[in-house]
MOPAC internal coordinates of N, CA, C and O (Angstrom, degrees):
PM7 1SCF
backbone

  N    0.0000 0     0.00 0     0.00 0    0    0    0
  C    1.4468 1     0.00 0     0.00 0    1    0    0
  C    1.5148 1   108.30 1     0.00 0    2    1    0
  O    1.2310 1   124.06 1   -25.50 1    3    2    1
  N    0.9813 1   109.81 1   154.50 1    3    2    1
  C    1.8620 1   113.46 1  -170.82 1    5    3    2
  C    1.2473 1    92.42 1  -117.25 1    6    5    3
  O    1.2310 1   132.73 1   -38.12 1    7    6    5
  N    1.9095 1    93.01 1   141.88 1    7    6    5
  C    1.9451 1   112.99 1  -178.18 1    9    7    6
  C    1.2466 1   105.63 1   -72.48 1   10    9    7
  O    1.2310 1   124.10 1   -27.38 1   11   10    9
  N    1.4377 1   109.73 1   152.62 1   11   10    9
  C    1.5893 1   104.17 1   173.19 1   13   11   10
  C    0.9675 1   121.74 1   -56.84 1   14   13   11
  O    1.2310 1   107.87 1   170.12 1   15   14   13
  N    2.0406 1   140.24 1    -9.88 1   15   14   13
  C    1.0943 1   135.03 1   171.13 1   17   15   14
  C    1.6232 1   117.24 1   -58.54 1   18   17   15
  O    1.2310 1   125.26 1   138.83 1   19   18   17
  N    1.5137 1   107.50 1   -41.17 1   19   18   17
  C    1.4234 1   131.85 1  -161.82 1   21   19   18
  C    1.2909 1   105.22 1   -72.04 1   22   21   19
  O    1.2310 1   127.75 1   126.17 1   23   22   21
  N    1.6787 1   102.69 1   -53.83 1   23   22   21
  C    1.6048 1   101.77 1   175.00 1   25   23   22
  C    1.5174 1   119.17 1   -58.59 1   26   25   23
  O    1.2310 1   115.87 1   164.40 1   27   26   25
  N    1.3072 1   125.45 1   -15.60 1   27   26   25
  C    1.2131 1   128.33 1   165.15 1   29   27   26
  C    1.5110 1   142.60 1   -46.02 1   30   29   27
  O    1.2310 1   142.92 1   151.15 1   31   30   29
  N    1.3776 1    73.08 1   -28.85 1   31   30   29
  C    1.7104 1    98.47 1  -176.05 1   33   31   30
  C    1.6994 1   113.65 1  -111.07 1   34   33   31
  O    1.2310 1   122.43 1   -73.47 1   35   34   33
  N    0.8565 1   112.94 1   106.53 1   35   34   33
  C    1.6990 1   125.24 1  -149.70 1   37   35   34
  C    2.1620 1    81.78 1   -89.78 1   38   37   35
  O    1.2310 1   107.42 1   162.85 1   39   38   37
  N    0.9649 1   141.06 1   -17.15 1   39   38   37
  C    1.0545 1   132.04 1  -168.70 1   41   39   38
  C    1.5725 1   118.40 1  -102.40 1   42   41   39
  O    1.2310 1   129.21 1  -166.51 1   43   42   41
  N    1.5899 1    99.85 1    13.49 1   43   42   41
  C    1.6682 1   120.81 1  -171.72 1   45   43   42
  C    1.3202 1   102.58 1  -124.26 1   46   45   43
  O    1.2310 1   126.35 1   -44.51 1   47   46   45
  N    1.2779 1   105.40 1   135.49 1   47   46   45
  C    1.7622 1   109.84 1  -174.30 1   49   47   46
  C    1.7157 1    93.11 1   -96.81 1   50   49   47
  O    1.2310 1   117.35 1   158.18 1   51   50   49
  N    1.2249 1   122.64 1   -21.82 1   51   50   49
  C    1.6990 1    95.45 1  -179.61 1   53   51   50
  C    1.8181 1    75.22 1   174.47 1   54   53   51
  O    1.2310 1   130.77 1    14.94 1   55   54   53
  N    1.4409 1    96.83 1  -165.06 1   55   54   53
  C    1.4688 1   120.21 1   171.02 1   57   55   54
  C    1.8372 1   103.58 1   -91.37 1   58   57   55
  O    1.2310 1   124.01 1   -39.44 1   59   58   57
  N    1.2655 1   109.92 1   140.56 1   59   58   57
  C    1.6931 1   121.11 1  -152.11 1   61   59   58
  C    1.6844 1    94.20 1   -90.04 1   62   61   59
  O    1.2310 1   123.48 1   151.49 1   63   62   61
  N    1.5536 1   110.93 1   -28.51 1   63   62   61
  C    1.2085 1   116.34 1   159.75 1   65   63   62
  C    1.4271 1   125.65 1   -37.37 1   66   65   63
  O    1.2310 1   122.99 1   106.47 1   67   66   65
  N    1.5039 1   111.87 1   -73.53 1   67   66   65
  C    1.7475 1   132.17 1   164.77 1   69   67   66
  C    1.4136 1    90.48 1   -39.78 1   70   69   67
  O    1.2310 1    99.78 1    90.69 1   71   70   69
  N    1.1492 1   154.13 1   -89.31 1   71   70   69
  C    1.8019 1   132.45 1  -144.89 1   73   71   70
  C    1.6296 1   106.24 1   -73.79 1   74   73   71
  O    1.2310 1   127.88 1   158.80 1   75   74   73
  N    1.3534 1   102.43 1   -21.20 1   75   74   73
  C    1.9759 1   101.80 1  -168.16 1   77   75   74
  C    1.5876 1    96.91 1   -64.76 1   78   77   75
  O    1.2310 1   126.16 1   117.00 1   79   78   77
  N    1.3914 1   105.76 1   -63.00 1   79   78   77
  C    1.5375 1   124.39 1   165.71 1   81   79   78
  C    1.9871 1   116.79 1   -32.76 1   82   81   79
  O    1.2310 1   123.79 1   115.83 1   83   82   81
  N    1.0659 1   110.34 1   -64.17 1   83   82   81
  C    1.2077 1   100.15 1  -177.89 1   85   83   82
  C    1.6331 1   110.04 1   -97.68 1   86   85   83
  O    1.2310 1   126.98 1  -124.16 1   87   86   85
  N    1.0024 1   104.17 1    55.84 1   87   86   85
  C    1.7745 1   117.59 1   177.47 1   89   87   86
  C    1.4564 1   109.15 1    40.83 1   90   89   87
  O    1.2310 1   110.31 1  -152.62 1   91   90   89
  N    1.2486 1   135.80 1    27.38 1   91   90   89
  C    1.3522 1   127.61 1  -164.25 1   93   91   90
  C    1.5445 1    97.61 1   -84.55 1   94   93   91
  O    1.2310 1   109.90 1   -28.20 1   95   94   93
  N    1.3663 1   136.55 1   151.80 1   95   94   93
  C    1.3683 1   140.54 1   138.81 1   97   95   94
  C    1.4701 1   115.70 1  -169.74 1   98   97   95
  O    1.2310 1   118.02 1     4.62 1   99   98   97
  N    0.9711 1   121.38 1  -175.38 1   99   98   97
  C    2.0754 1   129.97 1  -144.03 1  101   99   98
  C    1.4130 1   100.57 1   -98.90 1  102  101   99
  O    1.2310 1   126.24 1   148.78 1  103  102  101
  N    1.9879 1   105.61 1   -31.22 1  103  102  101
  C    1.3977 1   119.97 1   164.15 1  105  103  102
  C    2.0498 1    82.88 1    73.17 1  106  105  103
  O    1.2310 1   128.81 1   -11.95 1  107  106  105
  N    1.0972 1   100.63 1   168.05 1  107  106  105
  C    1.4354 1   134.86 1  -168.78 1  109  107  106
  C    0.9479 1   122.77 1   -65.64 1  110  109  107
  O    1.2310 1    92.54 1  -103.68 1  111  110  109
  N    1.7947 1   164.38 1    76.32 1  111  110  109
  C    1.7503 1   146.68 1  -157.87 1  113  111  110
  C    1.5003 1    78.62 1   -59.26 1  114  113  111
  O    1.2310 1   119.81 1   -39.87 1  115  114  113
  N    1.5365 1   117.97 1   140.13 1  115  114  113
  C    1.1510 1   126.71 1   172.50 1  117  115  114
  C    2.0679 1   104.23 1  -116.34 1  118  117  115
  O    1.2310 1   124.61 1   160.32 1  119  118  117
  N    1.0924 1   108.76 1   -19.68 1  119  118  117
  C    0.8421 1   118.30 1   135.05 1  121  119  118
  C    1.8415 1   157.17 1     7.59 1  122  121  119
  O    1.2310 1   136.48 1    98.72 1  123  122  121
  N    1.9713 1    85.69 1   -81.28 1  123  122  121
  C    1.2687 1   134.11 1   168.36 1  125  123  122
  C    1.4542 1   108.02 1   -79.46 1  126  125  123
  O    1.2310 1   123.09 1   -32.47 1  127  126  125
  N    1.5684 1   111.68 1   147.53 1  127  126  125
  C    1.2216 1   120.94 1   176.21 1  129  127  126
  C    1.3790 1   119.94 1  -104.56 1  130  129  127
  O    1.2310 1   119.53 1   -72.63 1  131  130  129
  N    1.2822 1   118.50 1   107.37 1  131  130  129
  C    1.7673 1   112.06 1  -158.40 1  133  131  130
  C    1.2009 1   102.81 1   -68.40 1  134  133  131
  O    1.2310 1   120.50 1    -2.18 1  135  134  133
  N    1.7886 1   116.65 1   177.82 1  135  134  133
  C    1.4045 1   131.75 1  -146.35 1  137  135  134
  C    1.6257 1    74.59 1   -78.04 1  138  137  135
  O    1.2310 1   136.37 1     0.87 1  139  138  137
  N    1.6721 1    85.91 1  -179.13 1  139  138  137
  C    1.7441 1    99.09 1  -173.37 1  141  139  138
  C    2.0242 1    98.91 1   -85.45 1  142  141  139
  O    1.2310 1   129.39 1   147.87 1  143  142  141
  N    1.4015 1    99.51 1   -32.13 1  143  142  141
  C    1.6648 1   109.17 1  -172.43 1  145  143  142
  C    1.6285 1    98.79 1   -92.19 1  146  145  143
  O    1.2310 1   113.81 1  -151.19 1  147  146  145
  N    1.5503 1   129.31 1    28.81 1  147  146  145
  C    1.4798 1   123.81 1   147.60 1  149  147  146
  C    1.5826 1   111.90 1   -93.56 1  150  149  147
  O    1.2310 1   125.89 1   -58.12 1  151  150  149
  N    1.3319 1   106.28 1   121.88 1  151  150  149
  C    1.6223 1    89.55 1  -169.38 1  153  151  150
  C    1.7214 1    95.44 1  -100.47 1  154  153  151
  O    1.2310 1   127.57 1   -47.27 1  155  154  153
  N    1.3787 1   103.03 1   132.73 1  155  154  153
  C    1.4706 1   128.38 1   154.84 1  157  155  154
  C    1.2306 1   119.16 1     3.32 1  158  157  155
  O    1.2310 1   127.01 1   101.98 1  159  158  157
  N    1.4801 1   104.13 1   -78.02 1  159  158  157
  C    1.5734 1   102.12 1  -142.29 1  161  159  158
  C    1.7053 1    93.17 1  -149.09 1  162  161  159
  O    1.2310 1   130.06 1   -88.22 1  163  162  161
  N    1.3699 1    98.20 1    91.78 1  163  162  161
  C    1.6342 1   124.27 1   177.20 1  165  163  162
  C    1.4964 1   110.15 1  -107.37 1  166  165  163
  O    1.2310 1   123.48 1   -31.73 1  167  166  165
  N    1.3581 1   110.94 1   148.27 1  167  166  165
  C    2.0121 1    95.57 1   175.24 1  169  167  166
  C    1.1846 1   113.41 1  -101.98 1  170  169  167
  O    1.2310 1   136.77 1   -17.45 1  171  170  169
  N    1.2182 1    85.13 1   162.55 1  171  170  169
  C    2.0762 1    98.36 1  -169.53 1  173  171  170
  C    1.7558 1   114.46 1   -31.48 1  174  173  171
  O    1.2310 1   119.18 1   -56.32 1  175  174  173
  N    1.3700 1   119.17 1   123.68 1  175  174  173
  C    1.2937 1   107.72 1  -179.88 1  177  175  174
  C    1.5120 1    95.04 1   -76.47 1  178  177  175
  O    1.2310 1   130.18 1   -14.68 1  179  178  177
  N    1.6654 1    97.96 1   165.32 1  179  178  177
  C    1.3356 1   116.63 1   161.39 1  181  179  178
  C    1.3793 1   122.96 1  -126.92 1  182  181  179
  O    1.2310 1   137.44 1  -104.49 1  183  182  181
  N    1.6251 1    83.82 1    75.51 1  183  182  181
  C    1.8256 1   112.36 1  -165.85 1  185  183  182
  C    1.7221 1    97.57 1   -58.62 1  186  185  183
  O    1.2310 1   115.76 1   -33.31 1  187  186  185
  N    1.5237 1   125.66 1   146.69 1  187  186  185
  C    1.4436 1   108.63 1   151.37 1  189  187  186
  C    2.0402 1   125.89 1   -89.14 1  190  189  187
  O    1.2310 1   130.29 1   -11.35 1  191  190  189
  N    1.2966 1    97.76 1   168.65 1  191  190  189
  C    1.7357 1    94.35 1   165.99 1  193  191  190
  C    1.2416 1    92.03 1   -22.24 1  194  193  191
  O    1.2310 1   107.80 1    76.66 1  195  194  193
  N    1.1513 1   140.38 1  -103.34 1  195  194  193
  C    1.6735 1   139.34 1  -111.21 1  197  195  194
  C    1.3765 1    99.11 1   -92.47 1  198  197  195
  O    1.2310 1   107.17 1   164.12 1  199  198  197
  N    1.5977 1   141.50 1   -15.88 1  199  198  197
  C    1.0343 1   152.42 1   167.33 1  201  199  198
  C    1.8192 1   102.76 1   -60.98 1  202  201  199
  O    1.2310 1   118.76 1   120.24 1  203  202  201
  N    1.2543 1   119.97 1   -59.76 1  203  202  201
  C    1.1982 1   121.10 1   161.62 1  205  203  202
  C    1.5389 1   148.22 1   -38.65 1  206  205  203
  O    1.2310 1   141.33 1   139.13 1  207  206  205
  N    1.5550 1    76.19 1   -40.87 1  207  206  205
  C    1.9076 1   108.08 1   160.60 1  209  207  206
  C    1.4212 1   107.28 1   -81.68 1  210  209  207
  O    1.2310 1   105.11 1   136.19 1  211  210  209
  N    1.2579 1   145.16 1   -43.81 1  211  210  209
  C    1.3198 1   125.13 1   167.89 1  213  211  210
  C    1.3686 1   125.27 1   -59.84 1  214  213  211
  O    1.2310 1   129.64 1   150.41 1  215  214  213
  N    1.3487 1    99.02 1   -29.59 1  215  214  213
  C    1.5954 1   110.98 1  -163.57 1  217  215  214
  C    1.8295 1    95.96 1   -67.78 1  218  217  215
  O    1.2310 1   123.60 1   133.60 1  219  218  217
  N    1.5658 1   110.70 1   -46.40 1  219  218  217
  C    1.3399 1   112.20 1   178.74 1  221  219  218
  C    1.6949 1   113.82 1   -53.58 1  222  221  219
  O    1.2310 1   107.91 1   177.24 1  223  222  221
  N    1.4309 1   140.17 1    -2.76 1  223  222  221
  C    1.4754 1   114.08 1  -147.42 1  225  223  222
  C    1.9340 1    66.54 1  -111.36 1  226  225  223
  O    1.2310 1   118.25 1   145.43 1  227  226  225
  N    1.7161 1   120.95 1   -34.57 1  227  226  225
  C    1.7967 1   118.66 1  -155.88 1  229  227  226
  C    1.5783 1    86.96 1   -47.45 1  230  229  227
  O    1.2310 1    95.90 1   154.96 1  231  230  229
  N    1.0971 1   159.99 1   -25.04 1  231  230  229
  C    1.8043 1   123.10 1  -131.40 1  233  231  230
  C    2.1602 1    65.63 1  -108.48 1  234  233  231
  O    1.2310 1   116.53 1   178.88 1  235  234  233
  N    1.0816 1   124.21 1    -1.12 1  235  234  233
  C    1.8673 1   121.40 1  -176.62 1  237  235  234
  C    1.2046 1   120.59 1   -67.28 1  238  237  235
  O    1.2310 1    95.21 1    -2.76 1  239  238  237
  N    0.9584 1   160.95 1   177.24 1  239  238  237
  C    1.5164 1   168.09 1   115.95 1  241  239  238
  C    1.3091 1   115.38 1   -14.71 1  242  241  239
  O    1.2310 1   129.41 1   139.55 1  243  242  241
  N    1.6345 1    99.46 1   -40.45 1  243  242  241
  C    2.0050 1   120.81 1  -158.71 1  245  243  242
  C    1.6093 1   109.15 1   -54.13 1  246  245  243
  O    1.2310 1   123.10 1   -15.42 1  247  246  245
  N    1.0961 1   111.67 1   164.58 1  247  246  245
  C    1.4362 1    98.67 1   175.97 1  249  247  246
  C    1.5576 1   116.52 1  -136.99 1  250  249  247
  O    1.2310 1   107.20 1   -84.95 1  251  250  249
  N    0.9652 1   141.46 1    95.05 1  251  250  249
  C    1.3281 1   150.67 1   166.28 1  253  251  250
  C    1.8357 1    89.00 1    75.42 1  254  253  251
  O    1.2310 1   127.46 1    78.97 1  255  254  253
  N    1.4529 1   103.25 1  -101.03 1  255  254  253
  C    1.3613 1   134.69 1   168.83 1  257  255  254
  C    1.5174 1   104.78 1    -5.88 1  258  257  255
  O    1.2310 1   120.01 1   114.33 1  259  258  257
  N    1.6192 1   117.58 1   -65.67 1  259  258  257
  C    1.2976 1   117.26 1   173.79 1  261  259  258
  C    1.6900 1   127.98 1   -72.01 1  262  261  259
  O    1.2310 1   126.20 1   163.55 1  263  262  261
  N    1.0138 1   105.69 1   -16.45 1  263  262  261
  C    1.1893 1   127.12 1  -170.54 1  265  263  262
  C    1.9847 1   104.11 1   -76.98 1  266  265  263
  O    1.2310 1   131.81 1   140.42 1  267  266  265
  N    1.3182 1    94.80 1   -39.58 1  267  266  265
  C    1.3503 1   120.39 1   163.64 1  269  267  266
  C    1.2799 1   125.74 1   -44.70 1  270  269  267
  O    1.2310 1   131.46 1   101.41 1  271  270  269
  N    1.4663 1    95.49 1   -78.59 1  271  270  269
  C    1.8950 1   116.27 1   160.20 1  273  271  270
  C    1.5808 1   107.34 1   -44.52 1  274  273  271
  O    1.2310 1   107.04 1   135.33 1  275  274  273
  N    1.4262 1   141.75 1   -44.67 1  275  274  273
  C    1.2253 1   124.88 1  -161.32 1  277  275  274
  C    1.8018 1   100.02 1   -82.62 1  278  277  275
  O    1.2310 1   112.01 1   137.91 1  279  278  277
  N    1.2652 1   132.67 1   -42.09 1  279  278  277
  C    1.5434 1   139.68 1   171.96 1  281  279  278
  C    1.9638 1   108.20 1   -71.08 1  282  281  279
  O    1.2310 1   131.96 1   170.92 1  283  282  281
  N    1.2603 1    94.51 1    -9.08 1  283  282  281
  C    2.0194 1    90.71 1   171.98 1  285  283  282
  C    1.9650 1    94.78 1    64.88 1  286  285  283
  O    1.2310 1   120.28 1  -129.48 1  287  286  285
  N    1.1913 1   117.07 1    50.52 1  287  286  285
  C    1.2835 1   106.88 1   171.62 1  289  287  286
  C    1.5566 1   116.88 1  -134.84 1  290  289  287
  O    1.2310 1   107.88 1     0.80 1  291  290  289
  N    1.2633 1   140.23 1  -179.20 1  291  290  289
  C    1.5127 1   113.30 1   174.18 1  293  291  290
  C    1.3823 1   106.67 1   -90.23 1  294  293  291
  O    1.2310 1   109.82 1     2.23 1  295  294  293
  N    1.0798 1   136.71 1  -177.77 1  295  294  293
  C    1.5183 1   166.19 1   152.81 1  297  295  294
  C    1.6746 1    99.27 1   -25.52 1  298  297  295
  O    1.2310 1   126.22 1   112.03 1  299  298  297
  N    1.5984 1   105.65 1   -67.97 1  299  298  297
  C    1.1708 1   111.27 1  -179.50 1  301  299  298
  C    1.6031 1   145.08 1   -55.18 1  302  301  299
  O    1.2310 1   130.68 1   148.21 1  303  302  301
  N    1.4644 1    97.00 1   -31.79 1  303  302  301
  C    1.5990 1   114.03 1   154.38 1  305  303  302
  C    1.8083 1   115.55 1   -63.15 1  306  305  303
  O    1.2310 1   119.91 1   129.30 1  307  306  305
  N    1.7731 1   117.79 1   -50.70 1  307  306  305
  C    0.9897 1   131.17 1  -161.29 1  309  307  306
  C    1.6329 1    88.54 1   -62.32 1  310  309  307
  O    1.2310 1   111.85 1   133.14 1  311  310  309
  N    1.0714 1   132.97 1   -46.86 1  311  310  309
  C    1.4936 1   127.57 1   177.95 1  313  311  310
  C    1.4576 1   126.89 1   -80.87 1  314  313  311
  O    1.2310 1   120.90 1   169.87 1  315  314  313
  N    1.4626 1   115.89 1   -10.13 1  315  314  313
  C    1.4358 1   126.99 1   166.62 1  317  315  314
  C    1.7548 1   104.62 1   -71.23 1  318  317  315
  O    1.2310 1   130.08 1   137.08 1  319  318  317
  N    1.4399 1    98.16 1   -42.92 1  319  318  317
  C    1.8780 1   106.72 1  -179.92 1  321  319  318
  C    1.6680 1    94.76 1   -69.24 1  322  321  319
  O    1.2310 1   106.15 1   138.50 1  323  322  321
  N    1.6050 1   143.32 1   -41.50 1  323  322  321
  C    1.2669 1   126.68 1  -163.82 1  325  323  322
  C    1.4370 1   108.13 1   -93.88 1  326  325  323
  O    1.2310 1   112.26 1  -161.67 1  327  326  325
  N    1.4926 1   132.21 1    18.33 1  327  326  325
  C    1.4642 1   147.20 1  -173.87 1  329  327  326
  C    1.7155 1    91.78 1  -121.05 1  330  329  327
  O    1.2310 1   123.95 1   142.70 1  331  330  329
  N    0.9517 1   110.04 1   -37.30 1  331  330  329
  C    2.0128 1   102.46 1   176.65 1  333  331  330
  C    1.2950 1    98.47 1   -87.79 1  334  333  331
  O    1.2310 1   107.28 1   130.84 1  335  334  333
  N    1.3402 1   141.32 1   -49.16 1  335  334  333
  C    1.3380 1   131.96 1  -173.65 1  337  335  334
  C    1.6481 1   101.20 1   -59.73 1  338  337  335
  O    1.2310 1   116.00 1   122.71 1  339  338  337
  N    1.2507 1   125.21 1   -57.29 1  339  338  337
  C    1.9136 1   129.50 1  -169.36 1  341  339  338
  C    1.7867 1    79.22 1   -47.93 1  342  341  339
  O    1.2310 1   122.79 1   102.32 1  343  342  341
  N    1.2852 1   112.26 1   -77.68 1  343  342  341
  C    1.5424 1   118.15 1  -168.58 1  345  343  342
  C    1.8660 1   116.03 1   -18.88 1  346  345  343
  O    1.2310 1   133.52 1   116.92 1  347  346  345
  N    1.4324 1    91.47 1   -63.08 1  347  346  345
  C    1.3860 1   102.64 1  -169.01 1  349  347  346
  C    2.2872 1   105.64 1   -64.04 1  350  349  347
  O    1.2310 1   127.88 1   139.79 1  351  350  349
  N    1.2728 1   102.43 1   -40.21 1  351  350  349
  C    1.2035 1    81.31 1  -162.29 1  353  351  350
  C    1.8843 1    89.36 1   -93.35 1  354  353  351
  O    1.2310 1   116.14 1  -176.41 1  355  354  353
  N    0.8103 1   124.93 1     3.59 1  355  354  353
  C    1.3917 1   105.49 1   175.56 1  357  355  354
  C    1.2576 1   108.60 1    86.08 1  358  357  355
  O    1.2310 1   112.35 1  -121.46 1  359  358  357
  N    1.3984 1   132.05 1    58.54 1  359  358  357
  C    1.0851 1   152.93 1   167.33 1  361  359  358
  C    1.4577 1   149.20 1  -153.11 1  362  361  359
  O    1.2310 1   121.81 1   -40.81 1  363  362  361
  N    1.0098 1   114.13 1   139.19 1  363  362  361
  C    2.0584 1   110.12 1  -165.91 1  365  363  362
  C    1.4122 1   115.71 1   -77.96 1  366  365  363
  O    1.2310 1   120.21 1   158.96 1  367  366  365
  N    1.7357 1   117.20 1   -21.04 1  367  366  365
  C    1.7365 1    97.71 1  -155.77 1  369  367  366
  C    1.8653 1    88.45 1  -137.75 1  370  369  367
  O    1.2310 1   121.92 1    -3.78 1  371  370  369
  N    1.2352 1   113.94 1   176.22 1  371  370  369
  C    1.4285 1   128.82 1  -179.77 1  373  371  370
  C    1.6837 1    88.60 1   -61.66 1  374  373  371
  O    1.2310 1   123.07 1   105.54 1  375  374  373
  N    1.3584 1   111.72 1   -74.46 1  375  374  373
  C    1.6366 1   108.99 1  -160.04 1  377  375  374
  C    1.2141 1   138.39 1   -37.33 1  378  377  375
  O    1.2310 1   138.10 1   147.25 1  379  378  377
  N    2.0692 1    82.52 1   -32.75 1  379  378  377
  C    1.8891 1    95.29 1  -177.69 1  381  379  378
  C    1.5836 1   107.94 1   -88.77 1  382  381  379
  O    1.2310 1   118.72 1  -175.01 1  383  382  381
  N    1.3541 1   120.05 1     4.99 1  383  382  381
  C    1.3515 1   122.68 1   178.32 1  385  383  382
  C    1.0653 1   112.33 1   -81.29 1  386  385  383
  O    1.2310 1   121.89 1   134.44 1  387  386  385
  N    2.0243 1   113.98 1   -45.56 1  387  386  385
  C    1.3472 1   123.79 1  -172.63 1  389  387  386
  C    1.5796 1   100.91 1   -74.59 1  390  389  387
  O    1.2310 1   112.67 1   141.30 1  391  390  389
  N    1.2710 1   131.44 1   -38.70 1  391  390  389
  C    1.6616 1   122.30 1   150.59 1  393  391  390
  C    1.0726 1   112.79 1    14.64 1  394  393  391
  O    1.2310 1   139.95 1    69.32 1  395  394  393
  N    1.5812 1    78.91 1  -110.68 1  395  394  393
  C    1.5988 1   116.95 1   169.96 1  397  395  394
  C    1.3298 1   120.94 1   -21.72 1  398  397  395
  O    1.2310 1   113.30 1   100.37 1  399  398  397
  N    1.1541 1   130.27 1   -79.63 1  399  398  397
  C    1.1192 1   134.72 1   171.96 1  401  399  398
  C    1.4277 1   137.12 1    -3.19 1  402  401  399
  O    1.2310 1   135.80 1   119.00 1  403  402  401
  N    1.7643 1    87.02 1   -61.00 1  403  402  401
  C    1.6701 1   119.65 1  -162.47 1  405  403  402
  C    1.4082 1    88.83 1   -83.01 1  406  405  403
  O    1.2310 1   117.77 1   142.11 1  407  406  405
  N    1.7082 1   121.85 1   -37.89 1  407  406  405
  C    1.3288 1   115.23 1   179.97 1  409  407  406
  C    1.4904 1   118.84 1   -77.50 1  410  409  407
  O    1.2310 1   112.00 1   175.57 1  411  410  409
  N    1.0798 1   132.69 1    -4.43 1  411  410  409
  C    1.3591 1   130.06 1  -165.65 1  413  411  410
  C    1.9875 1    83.89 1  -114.04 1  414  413  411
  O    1.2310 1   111.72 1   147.28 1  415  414  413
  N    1.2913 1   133.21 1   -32.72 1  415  414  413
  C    1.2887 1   135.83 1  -166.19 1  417  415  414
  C    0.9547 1   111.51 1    93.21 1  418  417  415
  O    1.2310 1   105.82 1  -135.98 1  419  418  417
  N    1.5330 1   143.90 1    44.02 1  419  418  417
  C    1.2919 1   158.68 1  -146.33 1  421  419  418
  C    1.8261 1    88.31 1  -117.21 1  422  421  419
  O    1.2310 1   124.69 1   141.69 1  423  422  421
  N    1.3810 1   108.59 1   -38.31 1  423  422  421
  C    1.3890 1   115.53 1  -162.94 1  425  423  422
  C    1.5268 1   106.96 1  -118.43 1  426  425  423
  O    1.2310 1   120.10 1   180.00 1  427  426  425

């Protein structure tokens, strides 16, 4: 069931926790031909808990700032966690992270 904070936000499908946790994700169009700047063949990150939890809010609307407010942390951590996640998977931007992710089953 979603908190009344969550339901607030019409641009959030739930807490990223609840699907990470119960293996849920959209998984990869394999299909589809990824961007030219998703690179292939990166090795397994070794994202932590809360790295995982940030990583869940990027595929959101939220933006740094909010993303912040929903984990009770400042701005400045929330972007220290999205500078180790780019790091770890080998990537420059939010989009190509959420990629990744969904393609590896991260998401």
């Amino acid at each position: 069931m979603l908190s009344p904070e969550i339901a607030q936000h019409p641009h959030r499908l739930g807490p990223p926790t609840t699907a990470i946790a119960a293996g849920v994700g959209t998984g990869w169009n394999a299909a589809a031909t990824p961007p030219a700047w998703l690179p292939d063949s990166v090795p397994g990150p070794d994202l932590s808990h809360r790295e995982i939890e940030v990583l869940g809010y990027l595929p959101t609307m939220l933006t740094a700032g909010e993303i912040a407010d929903e984990l009770h942390v400042t701005v400045n951590t929330v972007k220290a966690h999205l500078r180790s996640i780019y790091s770890k998977l080998g990537v420059s931007r939010r989009r190509a992270a959420v990629d990744l992710a969904r393609r590896r089953g991260i998401l």
